[in-house]
mmCIF file as Biopython writes it, N, C-alpha, C and O atoms, coordinates in Angstrom:
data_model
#
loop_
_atom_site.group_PDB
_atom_site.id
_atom_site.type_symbol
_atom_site.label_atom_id
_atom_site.label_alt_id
_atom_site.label_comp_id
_atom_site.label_asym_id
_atom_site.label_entity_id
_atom_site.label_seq_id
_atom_site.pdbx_PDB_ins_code
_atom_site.Cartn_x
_atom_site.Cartn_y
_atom_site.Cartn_z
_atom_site.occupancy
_atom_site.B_iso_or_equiv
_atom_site.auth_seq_id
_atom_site.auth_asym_id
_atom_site.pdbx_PDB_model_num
ATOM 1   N N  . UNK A ? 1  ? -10.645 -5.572  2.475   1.0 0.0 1  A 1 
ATOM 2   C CA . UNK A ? 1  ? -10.099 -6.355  1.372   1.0 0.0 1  A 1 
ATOM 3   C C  . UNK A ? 1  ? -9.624  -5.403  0.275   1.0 0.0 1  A 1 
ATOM 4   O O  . UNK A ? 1  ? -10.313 -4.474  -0.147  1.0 0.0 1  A 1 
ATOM 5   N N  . UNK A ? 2  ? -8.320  -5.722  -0.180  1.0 0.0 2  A 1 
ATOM 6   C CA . UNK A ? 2  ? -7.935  -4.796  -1.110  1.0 0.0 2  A 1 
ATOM 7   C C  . UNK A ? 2  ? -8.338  -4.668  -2.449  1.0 0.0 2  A 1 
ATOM 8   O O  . UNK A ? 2  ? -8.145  -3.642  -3.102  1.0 0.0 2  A 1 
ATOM 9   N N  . UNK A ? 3  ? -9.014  -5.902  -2.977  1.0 0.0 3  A 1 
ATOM 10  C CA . UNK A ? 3  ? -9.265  -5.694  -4.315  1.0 0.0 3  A 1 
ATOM 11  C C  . UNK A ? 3  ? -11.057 -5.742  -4.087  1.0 0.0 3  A 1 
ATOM 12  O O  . UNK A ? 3  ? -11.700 -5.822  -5.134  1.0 0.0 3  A 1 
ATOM 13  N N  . UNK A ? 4  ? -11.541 -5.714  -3.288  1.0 0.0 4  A 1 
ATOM 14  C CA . UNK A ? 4  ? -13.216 -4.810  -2.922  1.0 0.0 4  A 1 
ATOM 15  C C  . UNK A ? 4  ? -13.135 -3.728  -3.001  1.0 0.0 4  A 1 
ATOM 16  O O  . UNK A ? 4  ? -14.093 -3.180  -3.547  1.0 0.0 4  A 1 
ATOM 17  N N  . UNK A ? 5  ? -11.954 -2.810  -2.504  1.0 0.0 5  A 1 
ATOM 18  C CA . UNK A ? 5  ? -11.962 -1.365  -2.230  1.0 0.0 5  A 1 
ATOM 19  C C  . UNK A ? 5  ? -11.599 -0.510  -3.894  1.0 0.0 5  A 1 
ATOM 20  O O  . UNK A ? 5  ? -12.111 0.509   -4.357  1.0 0.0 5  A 1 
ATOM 21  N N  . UNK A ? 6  ? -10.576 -1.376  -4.445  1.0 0.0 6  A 1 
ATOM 22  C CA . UNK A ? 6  ? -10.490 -1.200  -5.967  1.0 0.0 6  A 1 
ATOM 23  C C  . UNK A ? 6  ? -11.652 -1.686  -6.891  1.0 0.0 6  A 1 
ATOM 24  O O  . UNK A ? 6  ? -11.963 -0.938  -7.818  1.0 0.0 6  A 1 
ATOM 25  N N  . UNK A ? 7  ? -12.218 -2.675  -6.758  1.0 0.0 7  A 1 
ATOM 26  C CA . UNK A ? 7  ? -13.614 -2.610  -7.472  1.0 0.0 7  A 1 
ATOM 27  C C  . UNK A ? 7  ? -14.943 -1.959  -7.262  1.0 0.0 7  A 1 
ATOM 28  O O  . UNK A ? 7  ? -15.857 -1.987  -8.086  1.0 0.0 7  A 1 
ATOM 29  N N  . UNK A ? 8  ? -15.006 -1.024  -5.412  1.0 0.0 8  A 1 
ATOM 30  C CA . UNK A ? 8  ? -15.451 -0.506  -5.322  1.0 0.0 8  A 1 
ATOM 31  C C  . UNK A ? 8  ? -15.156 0.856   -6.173  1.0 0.0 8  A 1 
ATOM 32  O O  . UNK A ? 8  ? -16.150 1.362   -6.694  1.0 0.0 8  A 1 
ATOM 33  N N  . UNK A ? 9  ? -14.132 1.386   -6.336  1.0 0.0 9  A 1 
ATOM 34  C CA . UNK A ? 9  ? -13.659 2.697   -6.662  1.0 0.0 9  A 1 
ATOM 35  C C  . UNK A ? 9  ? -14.146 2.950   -8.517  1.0 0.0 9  A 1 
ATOM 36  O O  . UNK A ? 9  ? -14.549 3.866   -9.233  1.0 0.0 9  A 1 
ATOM 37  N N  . UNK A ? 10 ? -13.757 1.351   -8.646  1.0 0.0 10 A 1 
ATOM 38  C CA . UNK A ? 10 ? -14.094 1.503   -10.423 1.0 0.0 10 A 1 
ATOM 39  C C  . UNK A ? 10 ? -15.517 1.659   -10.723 1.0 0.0 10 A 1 
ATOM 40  O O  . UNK A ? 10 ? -16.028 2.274   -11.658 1.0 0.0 10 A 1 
ATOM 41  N N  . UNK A ? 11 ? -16.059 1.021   -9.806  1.0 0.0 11 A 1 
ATOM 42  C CA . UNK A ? 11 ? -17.749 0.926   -10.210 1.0 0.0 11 A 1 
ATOM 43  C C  . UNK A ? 11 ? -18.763 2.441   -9.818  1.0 0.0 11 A 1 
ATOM 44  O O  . UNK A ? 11 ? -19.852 2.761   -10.295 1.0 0.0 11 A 1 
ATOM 45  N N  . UNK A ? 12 ? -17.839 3.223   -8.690  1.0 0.0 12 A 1 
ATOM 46  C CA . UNK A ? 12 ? -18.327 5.111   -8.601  1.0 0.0 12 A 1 
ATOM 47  C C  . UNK A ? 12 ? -17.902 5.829   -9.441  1.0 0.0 12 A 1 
ATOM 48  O O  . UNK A ? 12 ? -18.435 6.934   -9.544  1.0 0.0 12 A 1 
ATOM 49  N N  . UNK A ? 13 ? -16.767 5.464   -10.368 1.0 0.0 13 A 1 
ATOM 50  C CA . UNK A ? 13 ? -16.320 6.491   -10.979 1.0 0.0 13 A 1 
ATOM 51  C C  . UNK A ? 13 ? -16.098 6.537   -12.556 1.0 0.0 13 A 1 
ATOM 52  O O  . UNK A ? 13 ? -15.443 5.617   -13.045 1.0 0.0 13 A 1 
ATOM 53  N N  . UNK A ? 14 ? -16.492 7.332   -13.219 1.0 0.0 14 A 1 
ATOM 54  C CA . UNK A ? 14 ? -16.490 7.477   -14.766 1.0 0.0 14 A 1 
ATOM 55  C C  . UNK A ? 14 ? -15.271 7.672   -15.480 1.0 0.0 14 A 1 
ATOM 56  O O  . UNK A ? 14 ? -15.220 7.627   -16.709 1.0 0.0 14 A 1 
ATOM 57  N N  . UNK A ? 15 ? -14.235 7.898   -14.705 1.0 0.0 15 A 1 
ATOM 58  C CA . UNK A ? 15 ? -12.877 7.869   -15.062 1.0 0.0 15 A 1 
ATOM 59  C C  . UNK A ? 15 ? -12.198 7.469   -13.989 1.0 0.0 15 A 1 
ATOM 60  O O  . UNK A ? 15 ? -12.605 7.402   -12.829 1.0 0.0 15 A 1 
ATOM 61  N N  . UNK A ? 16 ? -10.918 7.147   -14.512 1.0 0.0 16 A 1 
ATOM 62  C CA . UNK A ? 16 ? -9.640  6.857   -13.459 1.0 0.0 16 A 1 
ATOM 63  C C  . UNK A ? 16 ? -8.439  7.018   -13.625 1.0 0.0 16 A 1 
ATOM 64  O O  . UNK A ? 16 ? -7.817  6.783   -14.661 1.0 0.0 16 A 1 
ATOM 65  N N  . UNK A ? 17 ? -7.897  7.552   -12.327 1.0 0.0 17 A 1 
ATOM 66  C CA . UNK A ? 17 ? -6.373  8.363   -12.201 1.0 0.0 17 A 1 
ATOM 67  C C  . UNK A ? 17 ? -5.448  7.139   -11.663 1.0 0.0 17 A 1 
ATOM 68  O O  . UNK A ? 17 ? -5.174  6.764   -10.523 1.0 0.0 17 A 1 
ATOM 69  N N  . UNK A ? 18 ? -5.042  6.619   -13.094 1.0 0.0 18 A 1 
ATOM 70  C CA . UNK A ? 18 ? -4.096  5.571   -12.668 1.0 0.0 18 A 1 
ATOM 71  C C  . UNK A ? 18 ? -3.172  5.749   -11.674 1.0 0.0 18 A 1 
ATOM 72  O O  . UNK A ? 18 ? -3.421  5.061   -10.684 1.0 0.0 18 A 1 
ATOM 73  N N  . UNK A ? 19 ? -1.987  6.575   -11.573 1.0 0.0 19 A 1 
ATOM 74  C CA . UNK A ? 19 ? -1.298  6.755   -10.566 1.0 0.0 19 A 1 
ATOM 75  C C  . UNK A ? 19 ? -2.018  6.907   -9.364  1.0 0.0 19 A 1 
ATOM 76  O O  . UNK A ? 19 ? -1.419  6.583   -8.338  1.0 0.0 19 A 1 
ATOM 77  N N  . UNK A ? 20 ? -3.303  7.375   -9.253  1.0 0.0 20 A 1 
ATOM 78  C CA . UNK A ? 20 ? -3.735  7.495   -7.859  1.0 0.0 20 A 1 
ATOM 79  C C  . UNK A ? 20 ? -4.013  6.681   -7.471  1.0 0.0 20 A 1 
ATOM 80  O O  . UNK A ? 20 ? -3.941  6.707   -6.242  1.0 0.0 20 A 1 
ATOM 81  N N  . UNK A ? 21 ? -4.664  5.004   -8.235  1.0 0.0 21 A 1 
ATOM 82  C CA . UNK A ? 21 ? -5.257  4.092   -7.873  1.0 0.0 21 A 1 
ATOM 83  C C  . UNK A ? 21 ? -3.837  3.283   -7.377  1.0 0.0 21 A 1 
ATOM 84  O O  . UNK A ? 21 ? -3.633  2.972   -6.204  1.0 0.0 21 A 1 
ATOM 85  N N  . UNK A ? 22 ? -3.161  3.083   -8.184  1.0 0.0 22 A 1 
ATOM 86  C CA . UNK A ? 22 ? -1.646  2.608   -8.084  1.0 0.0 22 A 1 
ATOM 87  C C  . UNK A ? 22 ? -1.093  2.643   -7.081  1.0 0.0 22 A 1 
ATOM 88  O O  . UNK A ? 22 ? -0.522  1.711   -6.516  1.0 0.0 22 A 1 
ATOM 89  N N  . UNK A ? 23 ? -1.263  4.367   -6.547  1.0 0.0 23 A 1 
ATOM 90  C CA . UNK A ? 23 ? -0.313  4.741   -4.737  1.0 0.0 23 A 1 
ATOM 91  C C  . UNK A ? 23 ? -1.460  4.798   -4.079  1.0 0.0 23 A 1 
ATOM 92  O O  . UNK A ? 23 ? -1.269  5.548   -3.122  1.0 0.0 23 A 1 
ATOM 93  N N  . UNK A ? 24 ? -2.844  4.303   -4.078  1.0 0.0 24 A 1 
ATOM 94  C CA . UNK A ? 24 ? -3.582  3.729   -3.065  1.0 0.0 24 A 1 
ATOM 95  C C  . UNK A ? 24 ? -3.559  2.514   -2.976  1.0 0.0 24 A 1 
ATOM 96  O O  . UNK A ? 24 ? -3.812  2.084   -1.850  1.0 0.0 24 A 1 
ATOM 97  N N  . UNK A ? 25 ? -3.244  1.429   -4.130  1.0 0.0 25 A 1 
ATOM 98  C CA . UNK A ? 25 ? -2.833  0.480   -3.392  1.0 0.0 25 A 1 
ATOM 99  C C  . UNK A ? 25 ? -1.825  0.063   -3.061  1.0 0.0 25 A 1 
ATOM 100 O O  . UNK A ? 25 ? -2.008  -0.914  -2.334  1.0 0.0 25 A 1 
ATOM 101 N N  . UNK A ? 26 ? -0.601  0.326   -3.235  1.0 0.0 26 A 1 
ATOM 102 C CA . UNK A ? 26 ? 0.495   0.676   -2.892  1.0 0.0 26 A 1 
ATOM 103 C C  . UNK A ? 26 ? 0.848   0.822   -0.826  1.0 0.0 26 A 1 
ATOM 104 O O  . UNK A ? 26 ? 1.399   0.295   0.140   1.0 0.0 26 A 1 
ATOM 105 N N  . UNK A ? 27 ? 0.128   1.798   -1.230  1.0 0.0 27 A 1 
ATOM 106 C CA . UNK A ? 27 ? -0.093  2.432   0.456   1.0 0.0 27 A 1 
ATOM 107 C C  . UNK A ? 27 ? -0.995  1.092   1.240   1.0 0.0 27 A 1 
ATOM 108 O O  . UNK A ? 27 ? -0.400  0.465   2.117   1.0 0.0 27 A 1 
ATOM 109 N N  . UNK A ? 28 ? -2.147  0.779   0.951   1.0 0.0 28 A 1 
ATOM 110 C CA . UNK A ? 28 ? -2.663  -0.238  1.570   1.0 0.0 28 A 1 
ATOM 111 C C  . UNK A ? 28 ? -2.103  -1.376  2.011   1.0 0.0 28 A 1 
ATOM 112 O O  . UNK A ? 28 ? -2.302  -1.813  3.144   1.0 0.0 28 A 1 
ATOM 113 N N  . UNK A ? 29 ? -1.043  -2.173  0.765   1.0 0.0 29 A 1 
ATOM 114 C CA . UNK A ? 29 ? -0.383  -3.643  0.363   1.0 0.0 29 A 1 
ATOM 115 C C  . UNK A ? 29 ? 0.662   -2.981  1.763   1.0 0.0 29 A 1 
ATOM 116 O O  . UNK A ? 29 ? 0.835   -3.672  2.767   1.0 0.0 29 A 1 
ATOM 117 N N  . UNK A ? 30 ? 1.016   -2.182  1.683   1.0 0.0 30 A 1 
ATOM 118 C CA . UNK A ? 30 ? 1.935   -1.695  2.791   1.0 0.0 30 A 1 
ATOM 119 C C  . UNK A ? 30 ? 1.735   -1.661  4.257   1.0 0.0 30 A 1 
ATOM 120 O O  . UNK A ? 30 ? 2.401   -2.201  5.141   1.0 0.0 30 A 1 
ATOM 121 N N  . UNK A ? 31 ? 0.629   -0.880  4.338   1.0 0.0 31 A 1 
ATOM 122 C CA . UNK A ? 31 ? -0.571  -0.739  6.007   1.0 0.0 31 A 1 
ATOM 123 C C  . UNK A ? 31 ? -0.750  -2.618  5.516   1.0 0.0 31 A 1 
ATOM 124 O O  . UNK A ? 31 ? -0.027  -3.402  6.132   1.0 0.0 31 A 1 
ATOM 125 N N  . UNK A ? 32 ? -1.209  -2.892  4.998   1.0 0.0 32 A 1 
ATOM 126 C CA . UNK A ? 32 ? -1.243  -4.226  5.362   1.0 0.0 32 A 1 
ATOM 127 C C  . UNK A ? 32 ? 0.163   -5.193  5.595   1.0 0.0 32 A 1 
ATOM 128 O O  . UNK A ? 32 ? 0.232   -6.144  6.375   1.0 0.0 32 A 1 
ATOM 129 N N  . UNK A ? 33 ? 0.752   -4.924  5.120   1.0 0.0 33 A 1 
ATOM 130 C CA . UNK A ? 33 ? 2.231   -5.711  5.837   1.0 0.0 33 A 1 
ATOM 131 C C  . UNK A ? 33 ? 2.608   -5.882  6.696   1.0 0.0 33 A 1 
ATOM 132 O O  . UNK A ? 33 ? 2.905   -6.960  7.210   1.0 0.0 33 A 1 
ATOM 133 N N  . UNK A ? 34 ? 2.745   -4.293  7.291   1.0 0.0 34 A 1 
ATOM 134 C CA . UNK A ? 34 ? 2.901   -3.561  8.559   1.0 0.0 34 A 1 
ATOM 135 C C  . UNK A ? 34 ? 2.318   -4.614  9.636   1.0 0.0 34 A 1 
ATOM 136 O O  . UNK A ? 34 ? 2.599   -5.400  10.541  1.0 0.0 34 A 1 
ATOM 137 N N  . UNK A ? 35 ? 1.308   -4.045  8.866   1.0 0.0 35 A 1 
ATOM 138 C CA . UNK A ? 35 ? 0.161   -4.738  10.308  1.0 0.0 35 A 1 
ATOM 139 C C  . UNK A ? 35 ? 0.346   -6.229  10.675  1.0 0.0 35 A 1 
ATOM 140 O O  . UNK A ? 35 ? 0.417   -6.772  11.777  1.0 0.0 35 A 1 
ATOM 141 N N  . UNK A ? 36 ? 0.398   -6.676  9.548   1.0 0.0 36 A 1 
ATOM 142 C CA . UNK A ? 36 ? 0.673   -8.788  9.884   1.0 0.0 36 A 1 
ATOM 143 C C  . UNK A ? 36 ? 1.680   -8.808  10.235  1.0 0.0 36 A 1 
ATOM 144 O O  . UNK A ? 36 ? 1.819   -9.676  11.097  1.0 0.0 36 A 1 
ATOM 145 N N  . UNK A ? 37 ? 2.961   -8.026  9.922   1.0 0.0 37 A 1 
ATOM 146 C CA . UNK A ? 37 ? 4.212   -8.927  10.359  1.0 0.0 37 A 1 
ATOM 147 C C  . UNK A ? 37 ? 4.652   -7.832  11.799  1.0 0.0 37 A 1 
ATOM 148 O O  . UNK A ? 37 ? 5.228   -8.337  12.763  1.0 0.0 37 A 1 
ATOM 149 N N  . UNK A ? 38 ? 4.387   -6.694  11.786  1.0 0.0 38 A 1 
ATOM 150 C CA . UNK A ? 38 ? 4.241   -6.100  12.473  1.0 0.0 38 A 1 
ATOM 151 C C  . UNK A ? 38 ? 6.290   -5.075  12.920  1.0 0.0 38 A 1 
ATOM 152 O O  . UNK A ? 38 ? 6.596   -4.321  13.844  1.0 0.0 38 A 1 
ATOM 153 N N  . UNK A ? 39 ? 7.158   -5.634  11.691  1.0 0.0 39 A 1 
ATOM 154 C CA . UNK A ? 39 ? 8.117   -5.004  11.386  1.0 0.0 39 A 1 
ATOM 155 C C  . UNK A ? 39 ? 8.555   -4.775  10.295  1.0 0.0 39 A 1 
ATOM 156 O O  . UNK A ? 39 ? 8.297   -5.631  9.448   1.0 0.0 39 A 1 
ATOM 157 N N  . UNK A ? 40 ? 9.440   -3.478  9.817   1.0 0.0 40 A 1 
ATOM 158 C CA . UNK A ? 40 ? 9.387   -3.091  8.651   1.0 0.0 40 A 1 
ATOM 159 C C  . UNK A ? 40 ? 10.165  -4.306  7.941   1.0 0.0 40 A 1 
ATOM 160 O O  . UNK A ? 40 ? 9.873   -4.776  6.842   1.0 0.0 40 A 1 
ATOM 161 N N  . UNK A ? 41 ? 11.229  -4.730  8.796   1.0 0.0 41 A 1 
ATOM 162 C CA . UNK A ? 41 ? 12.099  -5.486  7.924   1.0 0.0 41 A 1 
ATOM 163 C C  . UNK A ? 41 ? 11.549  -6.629  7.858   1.0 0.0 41 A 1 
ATOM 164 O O  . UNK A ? 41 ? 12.254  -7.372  7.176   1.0 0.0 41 A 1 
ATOM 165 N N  . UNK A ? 42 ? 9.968   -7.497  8.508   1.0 0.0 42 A 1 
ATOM 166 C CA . UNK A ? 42 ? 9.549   -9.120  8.089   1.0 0.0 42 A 1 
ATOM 167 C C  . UNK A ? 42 ? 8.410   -8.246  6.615   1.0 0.0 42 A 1 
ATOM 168 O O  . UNK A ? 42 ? 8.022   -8.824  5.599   1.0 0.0 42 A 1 
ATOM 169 N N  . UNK A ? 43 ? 8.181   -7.016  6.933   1.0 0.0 43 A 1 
ATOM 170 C CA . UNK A ? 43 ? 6.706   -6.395  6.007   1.0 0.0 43 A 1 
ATOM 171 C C  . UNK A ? 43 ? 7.757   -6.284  4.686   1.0 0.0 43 A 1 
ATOM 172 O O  . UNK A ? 43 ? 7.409   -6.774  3.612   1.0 0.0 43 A 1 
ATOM 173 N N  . UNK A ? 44 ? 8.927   -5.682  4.818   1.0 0.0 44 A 1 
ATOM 174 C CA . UNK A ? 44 ? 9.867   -5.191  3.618   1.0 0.0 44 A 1 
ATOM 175 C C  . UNK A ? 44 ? 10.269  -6.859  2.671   1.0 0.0 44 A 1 
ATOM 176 O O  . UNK A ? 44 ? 10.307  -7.055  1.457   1.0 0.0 44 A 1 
ATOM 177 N N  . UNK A ? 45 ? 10.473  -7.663  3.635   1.0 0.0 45 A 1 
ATOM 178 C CA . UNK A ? 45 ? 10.722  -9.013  2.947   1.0 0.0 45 A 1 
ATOM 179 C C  . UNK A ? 45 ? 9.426   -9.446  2.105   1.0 0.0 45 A 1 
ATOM 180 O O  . UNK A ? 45 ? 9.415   -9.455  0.874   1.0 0.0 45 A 1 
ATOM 181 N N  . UNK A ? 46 ? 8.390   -9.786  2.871   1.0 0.0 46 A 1 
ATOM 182 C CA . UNK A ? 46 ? 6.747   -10.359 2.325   1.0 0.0 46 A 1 
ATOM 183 C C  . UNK A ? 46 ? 6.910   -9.693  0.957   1.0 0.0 46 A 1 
ATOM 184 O O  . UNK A ? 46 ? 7.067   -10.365 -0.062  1.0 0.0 46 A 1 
ATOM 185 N N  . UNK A ? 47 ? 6.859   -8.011  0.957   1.0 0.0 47 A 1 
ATOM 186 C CA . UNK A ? 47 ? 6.438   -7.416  -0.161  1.0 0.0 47 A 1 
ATOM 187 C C  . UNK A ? 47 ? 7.836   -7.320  -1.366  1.0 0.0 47 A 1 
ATOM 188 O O  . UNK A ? 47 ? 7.778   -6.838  -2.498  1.0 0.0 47 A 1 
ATOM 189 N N  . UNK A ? 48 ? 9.084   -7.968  -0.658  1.0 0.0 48 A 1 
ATOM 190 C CA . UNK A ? 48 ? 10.005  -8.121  -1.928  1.0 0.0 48 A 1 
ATOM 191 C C  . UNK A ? 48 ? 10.401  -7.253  -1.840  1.0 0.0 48 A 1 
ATOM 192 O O  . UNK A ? 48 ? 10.425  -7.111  -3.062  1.0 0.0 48 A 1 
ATOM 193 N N  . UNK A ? 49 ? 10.989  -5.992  -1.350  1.0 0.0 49 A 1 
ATOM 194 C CA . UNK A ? 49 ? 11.337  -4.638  -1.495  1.0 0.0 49 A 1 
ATOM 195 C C  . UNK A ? 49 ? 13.122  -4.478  0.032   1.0 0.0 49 A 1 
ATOM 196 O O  . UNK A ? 49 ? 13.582  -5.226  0.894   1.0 0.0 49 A 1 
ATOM 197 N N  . UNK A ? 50 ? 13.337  -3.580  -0.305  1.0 0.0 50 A 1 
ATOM 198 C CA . UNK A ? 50 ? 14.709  -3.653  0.708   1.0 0.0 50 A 1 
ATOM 199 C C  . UNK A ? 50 ? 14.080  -3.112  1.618   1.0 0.0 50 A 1 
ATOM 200 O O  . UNK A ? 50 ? 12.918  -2.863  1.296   1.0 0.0 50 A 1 
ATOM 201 N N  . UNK A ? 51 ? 14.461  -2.714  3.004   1.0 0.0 51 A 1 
ATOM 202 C CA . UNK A ? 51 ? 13.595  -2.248  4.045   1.0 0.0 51 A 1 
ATOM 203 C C  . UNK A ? 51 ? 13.604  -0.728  3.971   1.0 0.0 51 A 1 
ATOM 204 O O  . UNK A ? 51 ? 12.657  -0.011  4.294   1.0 0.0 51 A 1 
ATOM 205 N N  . UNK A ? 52 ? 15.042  -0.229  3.404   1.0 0.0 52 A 1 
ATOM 206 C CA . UNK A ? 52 ? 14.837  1.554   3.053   1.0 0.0 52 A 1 
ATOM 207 C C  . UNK A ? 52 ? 13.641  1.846   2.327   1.0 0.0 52 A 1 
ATOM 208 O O  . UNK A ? 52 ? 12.825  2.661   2.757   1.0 0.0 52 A 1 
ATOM 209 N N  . UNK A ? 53 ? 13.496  1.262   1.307   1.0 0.0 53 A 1 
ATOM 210 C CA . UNK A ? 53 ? 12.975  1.398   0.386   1.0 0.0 53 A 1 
ATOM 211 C C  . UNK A ? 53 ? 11.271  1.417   0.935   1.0 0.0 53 A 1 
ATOM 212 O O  . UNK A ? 53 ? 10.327  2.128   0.591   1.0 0.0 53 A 1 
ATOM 213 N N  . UNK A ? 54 ? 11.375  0.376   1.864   1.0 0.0 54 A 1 
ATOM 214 C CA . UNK A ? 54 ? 9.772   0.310   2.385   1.0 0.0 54 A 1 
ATOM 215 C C  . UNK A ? 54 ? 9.628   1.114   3.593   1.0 0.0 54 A 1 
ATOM 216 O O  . UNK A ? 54 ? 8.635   0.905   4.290   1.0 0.0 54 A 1 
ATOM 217 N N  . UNK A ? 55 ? 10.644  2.184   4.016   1.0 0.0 55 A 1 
ATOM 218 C CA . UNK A ? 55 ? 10.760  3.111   4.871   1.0 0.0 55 A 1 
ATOM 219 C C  . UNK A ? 55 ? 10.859  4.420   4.359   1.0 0.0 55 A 1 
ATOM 220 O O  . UNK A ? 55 ? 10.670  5.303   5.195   1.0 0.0 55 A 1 
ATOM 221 N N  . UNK A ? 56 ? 11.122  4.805   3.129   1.0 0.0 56 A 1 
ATOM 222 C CA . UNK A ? 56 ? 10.743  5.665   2.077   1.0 0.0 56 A 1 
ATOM 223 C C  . UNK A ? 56 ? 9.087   5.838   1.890   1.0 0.0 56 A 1 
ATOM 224 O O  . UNK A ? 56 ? 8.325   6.789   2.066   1.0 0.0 56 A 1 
ATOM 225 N N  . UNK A ? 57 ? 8.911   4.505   1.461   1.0 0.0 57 A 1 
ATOM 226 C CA . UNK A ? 57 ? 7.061   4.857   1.025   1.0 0.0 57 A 1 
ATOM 227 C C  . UNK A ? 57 ? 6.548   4.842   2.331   1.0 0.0 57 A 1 
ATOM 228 O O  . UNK A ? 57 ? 5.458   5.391   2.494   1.0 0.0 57 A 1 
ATOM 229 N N  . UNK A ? 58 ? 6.977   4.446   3.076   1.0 0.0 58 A 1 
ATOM 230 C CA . UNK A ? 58 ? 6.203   4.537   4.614   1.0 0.0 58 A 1 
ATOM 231 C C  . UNK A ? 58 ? 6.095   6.395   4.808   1.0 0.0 58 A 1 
ATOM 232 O O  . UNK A ? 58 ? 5.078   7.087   4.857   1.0 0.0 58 A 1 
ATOM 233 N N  . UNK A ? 59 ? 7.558   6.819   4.888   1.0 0.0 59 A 1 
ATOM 234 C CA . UNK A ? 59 ? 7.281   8.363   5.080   1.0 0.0 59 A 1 
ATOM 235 C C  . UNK A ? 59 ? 6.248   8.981   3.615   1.0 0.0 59 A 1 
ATOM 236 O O  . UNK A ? 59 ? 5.273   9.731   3.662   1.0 0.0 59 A 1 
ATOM 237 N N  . UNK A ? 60 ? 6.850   8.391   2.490   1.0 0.0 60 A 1 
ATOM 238 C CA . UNK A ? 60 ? 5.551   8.873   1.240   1.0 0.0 60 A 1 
ATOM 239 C C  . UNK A ? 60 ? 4.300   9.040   1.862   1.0 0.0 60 A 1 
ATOM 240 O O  . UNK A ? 60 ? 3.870   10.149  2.179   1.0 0.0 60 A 1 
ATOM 241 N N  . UNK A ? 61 ? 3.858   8.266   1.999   1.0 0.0 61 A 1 
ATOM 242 C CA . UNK A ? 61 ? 2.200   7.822   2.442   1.0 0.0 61 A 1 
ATOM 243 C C  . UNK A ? 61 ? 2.225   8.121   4.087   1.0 0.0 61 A 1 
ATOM 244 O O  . UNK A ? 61 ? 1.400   7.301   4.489   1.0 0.0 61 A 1 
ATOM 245 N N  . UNK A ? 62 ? 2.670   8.776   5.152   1.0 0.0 62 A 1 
ATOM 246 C CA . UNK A ? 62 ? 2.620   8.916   6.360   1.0 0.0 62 A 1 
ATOM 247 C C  . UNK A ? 62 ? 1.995   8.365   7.184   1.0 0.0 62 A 1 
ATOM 248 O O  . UNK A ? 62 ? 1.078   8.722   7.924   1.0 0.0 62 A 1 
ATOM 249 N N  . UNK A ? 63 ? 2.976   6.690   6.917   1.0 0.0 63 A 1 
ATOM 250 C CA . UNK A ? 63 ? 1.863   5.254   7.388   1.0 0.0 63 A 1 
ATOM 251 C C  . UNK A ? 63 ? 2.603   5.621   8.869   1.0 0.0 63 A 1 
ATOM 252 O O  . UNK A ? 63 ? 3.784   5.967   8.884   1.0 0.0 63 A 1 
ATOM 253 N N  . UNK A ? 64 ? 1.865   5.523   10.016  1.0 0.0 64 A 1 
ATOM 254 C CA . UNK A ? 64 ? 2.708   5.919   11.081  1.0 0.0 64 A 1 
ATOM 255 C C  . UNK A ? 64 ? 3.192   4.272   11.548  1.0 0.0 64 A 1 
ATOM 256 O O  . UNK A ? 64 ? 3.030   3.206   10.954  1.0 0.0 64 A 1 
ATOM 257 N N  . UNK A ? 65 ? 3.851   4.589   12.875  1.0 0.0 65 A 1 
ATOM 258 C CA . UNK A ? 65 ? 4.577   2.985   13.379  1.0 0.0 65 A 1 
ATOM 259 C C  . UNK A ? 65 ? 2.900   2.305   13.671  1.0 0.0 65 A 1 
ATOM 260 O O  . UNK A ? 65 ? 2.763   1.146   14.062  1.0 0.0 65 A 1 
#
């Protein structure tokens, strides 16, 4: 669950690196798209984004096929 893994993270740590929390969930909302629709272009629609664009952060984050 994505927002367990973010309330897990807040409750270990005494500070926080916004951008890092940001492109971890980022990366996740993504591996999770992937995975349900199971193509970039039904995962690129769900999340609102053009499909380059969700083939960009795919190579960002080295979400494999």
């Amino acid at each position: 669950d994505l927002l367990v893994n973010l309330k897990h993270s807040m409750r270990a740590s005494s500070s926080m690196d916004f951008e890092k929390i940001m492109e971890q969930q980022e990366m996740q909302l993504i591996e999770y798209a992937l995975k349900k629709f199971g193509t970039t272009r039904k995962a690129a629609e769900f999340l609102h984004m053009s499909q380059p664009k969700l083939m960009r952060k795919k190579k960002k984050y080295n979400i494999l096929p």
